[in-house]
N, C-alpha and C positions, 0 to 999 in steps of 0.2 A: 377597233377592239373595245368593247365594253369592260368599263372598270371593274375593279373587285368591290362586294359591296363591303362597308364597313360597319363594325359594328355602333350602337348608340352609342353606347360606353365610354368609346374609342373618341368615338368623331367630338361627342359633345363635352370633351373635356375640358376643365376649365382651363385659360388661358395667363389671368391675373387674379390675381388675390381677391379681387371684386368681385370675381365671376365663382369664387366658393362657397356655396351655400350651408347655413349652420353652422360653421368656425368661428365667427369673427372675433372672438377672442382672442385665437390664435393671428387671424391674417391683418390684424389694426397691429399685432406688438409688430409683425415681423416688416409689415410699412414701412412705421417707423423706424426699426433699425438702417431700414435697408435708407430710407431719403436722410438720416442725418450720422450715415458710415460707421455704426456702433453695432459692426456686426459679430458674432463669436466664430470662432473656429469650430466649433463642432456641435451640432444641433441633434435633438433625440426624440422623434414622432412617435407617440404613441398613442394606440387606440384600437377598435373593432375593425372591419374588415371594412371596404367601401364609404369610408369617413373620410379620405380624402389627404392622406397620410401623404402617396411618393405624388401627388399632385403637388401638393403644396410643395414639397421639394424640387420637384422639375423649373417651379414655378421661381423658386429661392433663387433658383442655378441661371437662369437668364436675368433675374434681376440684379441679382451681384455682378455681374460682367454685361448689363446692358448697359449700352452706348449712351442713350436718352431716355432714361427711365422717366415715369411720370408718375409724380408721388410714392414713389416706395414699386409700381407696378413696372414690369417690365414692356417696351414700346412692341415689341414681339415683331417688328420691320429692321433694325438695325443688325448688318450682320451677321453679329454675336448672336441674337434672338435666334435669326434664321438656320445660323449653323448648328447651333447647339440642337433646336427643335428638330430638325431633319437627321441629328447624328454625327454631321460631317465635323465636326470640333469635337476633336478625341482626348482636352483637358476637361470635359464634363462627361464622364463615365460613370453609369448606373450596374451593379454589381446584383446580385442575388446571391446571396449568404446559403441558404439552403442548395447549390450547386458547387458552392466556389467557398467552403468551410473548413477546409484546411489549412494548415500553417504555412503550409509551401506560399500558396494564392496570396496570403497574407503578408507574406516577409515578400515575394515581389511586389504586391501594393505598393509598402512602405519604401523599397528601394525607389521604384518609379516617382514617387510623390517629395522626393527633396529636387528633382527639378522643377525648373522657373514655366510656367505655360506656355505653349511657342503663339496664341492665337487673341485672347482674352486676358482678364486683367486678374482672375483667381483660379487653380484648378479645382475642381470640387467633384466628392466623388458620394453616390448615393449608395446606402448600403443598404438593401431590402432585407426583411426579414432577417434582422442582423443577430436574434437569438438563438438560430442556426449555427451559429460559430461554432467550433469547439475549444476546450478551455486553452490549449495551445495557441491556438486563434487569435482568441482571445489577448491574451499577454502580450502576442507579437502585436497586436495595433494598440496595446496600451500604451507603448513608448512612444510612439506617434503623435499619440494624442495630448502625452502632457507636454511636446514641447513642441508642436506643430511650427514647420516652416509659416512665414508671413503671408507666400502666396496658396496656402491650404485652407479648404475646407472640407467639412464632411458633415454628410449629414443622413443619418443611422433613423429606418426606420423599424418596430415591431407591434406584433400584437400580442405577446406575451413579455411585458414587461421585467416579470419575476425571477424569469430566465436569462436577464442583463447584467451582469454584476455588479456590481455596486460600486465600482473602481471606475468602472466604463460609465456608470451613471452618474458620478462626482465631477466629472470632466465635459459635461455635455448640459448646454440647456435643452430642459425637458418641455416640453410642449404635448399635452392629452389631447387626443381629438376626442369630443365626446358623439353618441350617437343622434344623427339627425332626427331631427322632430319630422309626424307625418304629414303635417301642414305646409313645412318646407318644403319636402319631396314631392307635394302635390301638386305646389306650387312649379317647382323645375319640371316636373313633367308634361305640363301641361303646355309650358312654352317650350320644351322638347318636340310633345307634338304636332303643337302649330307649324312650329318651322318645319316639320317633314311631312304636314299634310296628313295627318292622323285626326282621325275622329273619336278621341279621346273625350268620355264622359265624367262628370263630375264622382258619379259613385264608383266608376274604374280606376279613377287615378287615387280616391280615398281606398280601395281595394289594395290596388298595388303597394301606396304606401305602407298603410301597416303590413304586408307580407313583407316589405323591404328588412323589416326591421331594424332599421335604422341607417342601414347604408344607401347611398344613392346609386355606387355601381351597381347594386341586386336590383333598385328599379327600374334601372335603365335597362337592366337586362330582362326582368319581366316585362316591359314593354315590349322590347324587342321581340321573343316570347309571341306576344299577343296581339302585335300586328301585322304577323302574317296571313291569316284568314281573310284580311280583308275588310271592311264594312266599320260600324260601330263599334268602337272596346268599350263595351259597358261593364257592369258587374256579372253579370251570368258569361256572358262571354268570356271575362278572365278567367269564373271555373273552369269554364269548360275546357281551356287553354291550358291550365297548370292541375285542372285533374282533384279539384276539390270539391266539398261537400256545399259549402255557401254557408252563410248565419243561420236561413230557416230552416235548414234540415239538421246544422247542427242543435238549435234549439229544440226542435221536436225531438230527437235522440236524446236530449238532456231531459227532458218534461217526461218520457218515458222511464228513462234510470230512476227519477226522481219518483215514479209511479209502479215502479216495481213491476213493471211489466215485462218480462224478459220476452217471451216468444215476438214481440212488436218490436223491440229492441233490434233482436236478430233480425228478422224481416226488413227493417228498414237497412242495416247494416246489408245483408245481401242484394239488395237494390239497388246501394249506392254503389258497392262492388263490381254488380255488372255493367252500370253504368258507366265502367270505369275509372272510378277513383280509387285515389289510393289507399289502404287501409293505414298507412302511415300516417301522410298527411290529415286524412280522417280524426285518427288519436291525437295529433298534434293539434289541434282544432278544441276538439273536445277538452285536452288539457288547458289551452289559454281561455275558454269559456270558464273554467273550474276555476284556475286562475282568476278571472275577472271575480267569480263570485265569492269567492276566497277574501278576493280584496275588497269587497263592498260589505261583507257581512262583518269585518273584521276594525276597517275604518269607511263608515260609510259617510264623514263628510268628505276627510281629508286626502281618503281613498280616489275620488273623483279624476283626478289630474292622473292617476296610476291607471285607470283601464285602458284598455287597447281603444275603444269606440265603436265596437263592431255591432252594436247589437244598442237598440232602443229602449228607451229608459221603463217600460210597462214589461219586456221583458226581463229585465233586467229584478228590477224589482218582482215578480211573478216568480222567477227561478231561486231568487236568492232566499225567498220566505219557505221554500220548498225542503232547502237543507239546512240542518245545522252545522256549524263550523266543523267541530269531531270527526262529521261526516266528509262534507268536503276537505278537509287535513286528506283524510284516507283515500280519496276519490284522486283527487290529483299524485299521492304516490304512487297510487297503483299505477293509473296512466302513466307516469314520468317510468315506473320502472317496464313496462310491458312495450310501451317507444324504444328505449335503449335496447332490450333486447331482440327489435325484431332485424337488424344487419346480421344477428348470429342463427334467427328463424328459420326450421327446415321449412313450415307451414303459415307464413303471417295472417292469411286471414283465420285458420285457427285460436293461432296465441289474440286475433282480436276479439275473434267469437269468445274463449275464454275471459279474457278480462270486461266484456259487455256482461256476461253471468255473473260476474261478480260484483261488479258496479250494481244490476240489480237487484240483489241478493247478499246483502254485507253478513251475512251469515257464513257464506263462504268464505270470505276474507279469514285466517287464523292467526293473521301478523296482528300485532298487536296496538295498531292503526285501527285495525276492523274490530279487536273486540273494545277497546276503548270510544268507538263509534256509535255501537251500538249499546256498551252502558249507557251513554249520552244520549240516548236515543227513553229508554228504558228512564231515566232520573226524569226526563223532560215529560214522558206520560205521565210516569207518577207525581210530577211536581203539579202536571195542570190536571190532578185531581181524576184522572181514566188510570189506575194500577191495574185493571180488571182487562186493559185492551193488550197487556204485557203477558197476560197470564198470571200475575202474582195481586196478592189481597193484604191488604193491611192489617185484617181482622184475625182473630185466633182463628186455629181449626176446625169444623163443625163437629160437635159435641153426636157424639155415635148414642145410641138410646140405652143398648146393651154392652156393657164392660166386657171388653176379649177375653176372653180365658185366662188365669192369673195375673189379671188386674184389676188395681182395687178401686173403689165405684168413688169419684170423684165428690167433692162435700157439695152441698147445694150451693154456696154464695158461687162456685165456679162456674156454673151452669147458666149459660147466657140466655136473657129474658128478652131478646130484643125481639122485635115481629122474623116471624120467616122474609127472609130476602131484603132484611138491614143489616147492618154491620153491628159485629156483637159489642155492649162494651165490655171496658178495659179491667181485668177481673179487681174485683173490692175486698178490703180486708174485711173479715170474720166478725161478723156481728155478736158485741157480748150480747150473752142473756143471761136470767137469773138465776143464780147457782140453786142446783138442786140439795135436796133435804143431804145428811149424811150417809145415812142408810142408804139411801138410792145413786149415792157418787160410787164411781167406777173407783178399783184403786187406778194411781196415777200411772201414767205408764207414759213416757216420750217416744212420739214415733215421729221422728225427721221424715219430709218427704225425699225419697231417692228417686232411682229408677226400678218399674218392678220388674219380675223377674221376664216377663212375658213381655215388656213391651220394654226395653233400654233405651228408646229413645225418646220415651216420653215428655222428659224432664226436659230436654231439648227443646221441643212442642212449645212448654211455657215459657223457658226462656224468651224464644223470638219472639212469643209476642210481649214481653215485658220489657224487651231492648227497643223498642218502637220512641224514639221521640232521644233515648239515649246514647244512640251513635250516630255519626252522619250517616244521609240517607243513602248516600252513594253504597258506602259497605254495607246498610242495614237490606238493601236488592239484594243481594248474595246470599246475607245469611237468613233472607227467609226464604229465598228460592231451594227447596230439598233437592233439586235438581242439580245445583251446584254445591253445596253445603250441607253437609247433615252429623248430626252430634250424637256422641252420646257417653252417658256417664257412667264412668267405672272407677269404683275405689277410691273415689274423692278425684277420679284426673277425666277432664270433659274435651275428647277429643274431638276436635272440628275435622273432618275428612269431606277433602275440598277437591274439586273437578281440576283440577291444571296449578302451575307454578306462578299463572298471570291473579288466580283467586285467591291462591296463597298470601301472594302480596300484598291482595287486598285487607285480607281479614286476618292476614295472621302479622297484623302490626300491633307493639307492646301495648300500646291505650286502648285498640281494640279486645285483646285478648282480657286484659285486666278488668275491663268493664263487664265481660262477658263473665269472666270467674265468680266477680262480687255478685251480679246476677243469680247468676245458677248458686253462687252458697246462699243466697237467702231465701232461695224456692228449696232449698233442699235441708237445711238445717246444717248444715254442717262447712266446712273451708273446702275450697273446690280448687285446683290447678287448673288453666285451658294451654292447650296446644293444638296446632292446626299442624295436619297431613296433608300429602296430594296422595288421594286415592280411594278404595270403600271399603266403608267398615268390613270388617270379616263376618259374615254370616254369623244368624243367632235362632236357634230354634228348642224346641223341648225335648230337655237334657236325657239324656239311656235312664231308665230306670234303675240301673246297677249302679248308675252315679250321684242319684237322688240324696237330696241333702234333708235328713229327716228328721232336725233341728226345733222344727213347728210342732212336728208330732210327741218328740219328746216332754216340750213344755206342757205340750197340755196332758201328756199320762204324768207328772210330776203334780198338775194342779190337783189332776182328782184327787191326788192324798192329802193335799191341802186340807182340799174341803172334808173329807174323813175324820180328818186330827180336828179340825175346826165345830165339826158338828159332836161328837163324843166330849 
């Protein structure tokens, strides 16, 4: 009868403390306890998944009752070794918390654990996943634990520590497994493969590793995995095995987002699809590239030692000069949140097609990641000197040849002198000239500039370009964009009416507002209030004739008798 097979995981498990790879932190203390008899009664593993947690403790349980240990490792031939390994010694009992989580399980434990072992020299019992307990649970093995018989031990593992209480963690030495490195796991894998005759390649097993993430069971199990076809496990072979996109195609999809190219974007995205991959795995790919460039644009010496290593240092550098941070902030939350929801997706490649348009197109984006992305976007044209490739211009408005209909014809020093297709300058104070004779002076008369009646937002107009150099540039993009911001002044109070709650914020901050008021009262003559709205001004057009205000006309039928009485 032919065996059953088993799996890698299984077979290649470690045997002695020696044989655990990336611990040694943990397997040098527990040597030593175990070869100069300074062991505790109750030990507490924790860590990520495939670190090597109830290893290490299987491994505790025959060293403590092996026969002829050799330095701290257990001889795994005496006995003890034998029976425990095989099961047949029923004083070394490994439990599962997540089945066996109730108080009842619990309080027989603790009953069964005040006798003596009938076979070995300590009983010990392994508690997996022991944050499964419930708080009953709990309490019943705290009494246990603080006065444990001589010949007890226990040894408690989890991967949610937080979930431990802290009573149960006062009573226990703690031990972290941390996550294996993938130079280690490349290493194990490779003499995994040897021994079973696998044609394991250099760029497969640095493949495998990093998909491990850090545990060795998940690469043993993608080995496993990936040597059933047969032949070579190189790198296109493991995609094609677990259903991924690879670095180059993930790069090219990045070089495309990064190029605004949506219809190519999709296309390659439907390619990959029928190809077979997953749209999962796909975004999760994408996300840890965003990640890598995240962390390179961010700390780009000390960053080094943090990226995955997937991907060669010309691309690396080529993608990262592509985005700015702001950008990528946004790019990775969108990914991180569009992954989580596709286990609830009626349609995943849908919600992926969607979030590829949107990575394209941060204009789509309305979370406040994407418009913060692309301010960042918008400061960084206009800092290197292209405002004009945003659609906004630093320069005043162009000067119209003819005055609209009740309004009044602008003085000459306003009137920009520059060439056609320069930028106007910055308008100049009013040139004295030489007072004229008496007779020929006007009487005096103060006329404040306002808003006229025909055009109320005028005043606005000069404003933004006078605020130019006086507020940071970030908010001075808003308020000269009309598209988001537009003013205008009535009765002394200059209301900013602003496109959303996020522009608000921007421009309708005290120092901004204050700077804007002093502004607008020295172009207008007079003390100005500012306040910012979200919304549009209300319509302004030329007033009913029945409601005509005929103020102007009066003045002047009041002059001619002026001049009557004056000439008589």
């Amino acid at each position: 009868m032919k065996a059953l097979y088993q799996a890698l995981y299984r077979k290649w498990r470690p045997r002695t403390f020696d044989q655990v790879v990336g611990q040694s932190h943990i397997t040098q203390t527990l040597k030593r306890q175990v070869a100069a008899g300074r062991l505790s009664h109750a030990y507490l593993f924790t860590g990520t998944r495939g670190t090597g947690k109830t290893t290490c403790a299987k491994i505790l349980a025959r060293a403590v009752n092996c026969e002829h240990p050799v330095e701290g490792n257990p001889c795994n031939q005496c006995p003890s070794c034998l029976g425990i390994e095989s099961g047949a010694i029923l004083d070394v009992l490994e439990l599962d918390a997540a089945s066996n989580n109730g108080v009842d399980q619990v309080r027989a434990l603790r009953d069964e654990a005040v006798y003596t072992p009938a076979a070995v020299k300590k009983r010990v019992y392994i508690v997996d996943e022991v944050h499964m307990l419930s708080t009953a649970a709990f309490n019943a093995l705290l009494k246990i634990l603080e006065e444990p018989p001589a010949h007890l031990m226990f040894i408690l593992a989890t991967t949610e520590l937080h979930k431990v209480p802290a009573t149960i963690r006062s009573r226990c030495q703690q031990f972290a497994f941390k996550r294996i490195l993938p130079g280690e796991i490349a290493g194990r894998l490779d003499y995994v493969a040897k021994q079973e005759g696998l044609d394991l390649s250099p760029e497969g097993a640095a493949l495998l590793s990093r998909l491990a993430d850090g545990g060795m069971r998940d690469a043993l199990s993608l080995l496993d995995q990936c040597a059933v076809g047969g032949g070579t496990i190189g790198e296109q072979q493991v995609l094609d095995a677990l259903g991924l996109a690879g670095n180059l195609e993930t790069a090219r999809l990045m070089e495309q987002i990064g190029a605004g190219q949506t219809a190519a974007a999709l296309e390659s995205l439907a390619r990959l699809y029928g190809a077979g991959k997953d749209v999962g795995s796909l975004l999760g790919e994408l996300s840890a590239l965003t990640r890598d460039l995240l962390v390179r644009r961010t700390a780009p010496q000390s960053g080094a030692a943090l990226l995955t290593g997937g991907y060669d240092e010309g691309v690396m550098r080529r993608l990262s000069n592509a985005f700015p941070t702001p950008r990528l902030v946004q790019m990775l939350g969108l990914l991180q949140s569009t992954a989580a929801d596709l286990s609830r997706s009626g349609n995943r490649r849908t919600d992926a097609e969607l979030c590829l348009i949107r990575l394209c197109d941060p204009t789509l984006d309305e979370s406040s990641a994407g418009l913060n992305a692309r301010l960042a976007r918008v400061e960084e044209l206009v800092a290197g000197g292209i405002p004009t490739a945003c659609g906004l211009t630093s320069a005043p408005p162009p000067r119209r040849e003819q005055p609209a209909e009740g309004e009044e014809e602008r003085p000459p020093w306003e009137e920009s002198s520059a060439p056609q297709g320069q930028p106007a300058p910055e308008p100049q104070a009013p040139r004295k000239e030489q007072p004229a004779p008496a007779e020929q002076r006007p009487a005096p008369r103060e006329q404040p500039r306002s808003a006229p009646a025909g055009d109320p937002e005028r005043v606005w107009r000069e404003v933004t370009a006078a605020l130019k150099g006086k507020v940071p540039m970030g908010e001075y993009t808003f308020l000269n964009n009309p598209a988001m911001v537009r003013g205008r002044l009535e009765n002394g109070v200059l209301t900013l009416w602003v496109e959303s709650d996020f522009i608000k914020s921007m421009v309708g901050k005290p120092a901004i507002l204050e700077t804007v008021a002093r502004v607008a009262g020295e172009l207008s003559g007079g003390p100005v209030r500012c306040r910012a709205e979200v919304g549009k001004p209300p319509e302004t057009g030329a007033a009913p004739p029945e409601q005509h205000d005929n103020l102007e006309d009066l003045l002047a039928f009041g002059q001619q008798f002026d001049n009557i009485i004056i000439q008589e």
